[in-house]
Structure formats: C-alpha cells, structure tokens
C-alpha positions as CSV (number, residue, x, y, z in Angstrom):
1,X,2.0,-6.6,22.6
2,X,4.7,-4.9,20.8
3,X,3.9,-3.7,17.5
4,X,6.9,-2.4,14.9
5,X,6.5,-0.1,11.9
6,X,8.1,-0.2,8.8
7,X,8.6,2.1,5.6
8,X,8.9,1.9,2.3
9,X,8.6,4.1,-0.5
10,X,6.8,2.9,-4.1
11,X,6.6,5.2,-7.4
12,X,4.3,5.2,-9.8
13,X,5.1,6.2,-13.5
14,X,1.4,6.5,-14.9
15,X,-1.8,7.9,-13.1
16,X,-3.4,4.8,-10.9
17,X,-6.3,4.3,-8.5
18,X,-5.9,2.0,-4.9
19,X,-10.0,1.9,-4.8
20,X,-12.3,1.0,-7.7
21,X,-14.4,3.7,-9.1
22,X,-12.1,6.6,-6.9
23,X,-10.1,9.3,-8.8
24,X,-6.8,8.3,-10.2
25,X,-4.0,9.5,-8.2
26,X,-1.0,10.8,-10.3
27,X,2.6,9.3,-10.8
28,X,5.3,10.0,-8.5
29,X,6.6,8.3,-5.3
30,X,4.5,7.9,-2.4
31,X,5.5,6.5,1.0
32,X,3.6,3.5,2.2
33,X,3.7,2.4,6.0
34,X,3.2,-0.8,7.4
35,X,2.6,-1.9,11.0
36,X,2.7,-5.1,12.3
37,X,2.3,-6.2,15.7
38,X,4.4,-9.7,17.3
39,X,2.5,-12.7,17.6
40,X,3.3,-14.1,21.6
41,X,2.0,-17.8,21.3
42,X,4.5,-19.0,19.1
43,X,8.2,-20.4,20.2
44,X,9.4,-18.2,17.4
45,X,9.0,-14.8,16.2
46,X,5.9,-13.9,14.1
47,X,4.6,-10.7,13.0
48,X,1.4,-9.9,11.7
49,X,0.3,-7.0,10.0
50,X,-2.4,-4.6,11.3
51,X,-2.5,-2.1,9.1
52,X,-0.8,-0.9,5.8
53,X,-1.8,3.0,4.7
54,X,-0.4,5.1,1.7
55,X,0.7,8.9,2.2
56,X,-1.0,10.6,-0.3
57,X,-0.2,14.7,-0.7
58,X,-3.5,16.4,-2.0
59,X,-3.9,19.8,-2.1
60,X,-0.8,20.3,0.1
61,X,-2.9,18.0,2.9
62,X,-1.3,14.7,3.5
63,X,-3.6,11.8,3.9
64,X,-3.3,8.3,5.4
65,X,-5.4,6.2,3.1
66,X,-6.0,2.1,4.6
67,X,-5.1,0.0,1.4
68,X,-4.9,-3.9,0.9
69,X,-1.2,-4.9,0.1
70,X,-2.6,-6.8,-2.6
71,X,-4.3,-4.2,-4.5
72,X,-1.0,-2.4,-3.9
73,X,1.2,-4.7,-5.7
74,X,-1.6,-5.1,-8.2
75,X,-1.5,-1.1,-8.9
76,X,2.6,-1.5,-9.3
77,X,2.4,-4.9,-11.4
78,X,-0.6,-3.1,-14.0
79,X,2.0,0.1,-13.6
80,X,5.1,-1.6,-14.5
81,X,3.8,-3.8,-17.5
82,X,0.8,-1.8,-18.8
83,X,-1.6,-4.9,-18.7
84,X,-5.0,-5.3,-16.6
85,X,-3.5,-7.1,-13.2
86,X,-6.3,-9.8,-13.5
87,X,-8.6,-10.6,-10.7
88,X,-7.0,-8.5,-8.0
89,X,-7.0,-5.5,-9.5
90,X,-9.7,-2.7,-11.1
C-alpha cells in the first residue's frame, strides 16, 4: 500500500507539554512529521494517517515522540491565546 510523508514545522513561543503530567518542553520550532498511507477501496483518493511524531532535540539527542494531532493543535491554540484549550488539552 503506498504510504506518503509529509512535513511541517510548528513553533512554540512559551514552554508546553504534548503529554499530561511530562516535563514542559521549551519554545522554539520543532518539526512534526506525518505519514499517511492511501486508502485502495475507494474510486477516489483517500489517505489516512498512521502516524504523526514531533522531533524533539534533548540533550543534543533527537527524539521521535508519537503525539495525537489533536493534543497538538490544542498545545498551539493554549500557545497562541494563553487560555486553557478546554477538554482536549492538559
């Protein structure tokens, strides 16, 4: 089945966390991948995702952490307006 990544790059201006009760990551931009592999049994094109990690650079290792894509643009919505993101986030 063929399968297709794609890049994108998010910044953070304040410290945040991607999993409750984890360490808070500091601002800056970090690179988030997504792959998503073609669904065959439709007439047209449909691609679902598999996987979505964040690049995180700790201690000059890099790490590919899994995250939801909803906690993710929870983390950027509290990030950008300063408020609690409500039910989906921490």
């Amino acid at each position: 089945m063929p399968t297709r990544m794609t890049s994108e790059t998010v910044t953070f201006t304040q410290p945040f966390q991607i999993e409750e009760n984890a360490a808070f990551l500091p601002p800056g931009a970090y690179v988030v991948d997504t792959e998503e592999e073609l669904v065959d049994d439709i007439s047209f094109p449909v691609w679902r995702r598999i996987a979505t990690v964040m690049c995180i650079i700790r201690a000059g290792a890099t790490e590919h952490v899994a995250i939801d894509p909803e906690v993710l643009r929870a983390a950027l919505a509290y990030d950008g307006t300063g408020r609690p993101p409500g039910p989906l986030g921490f």
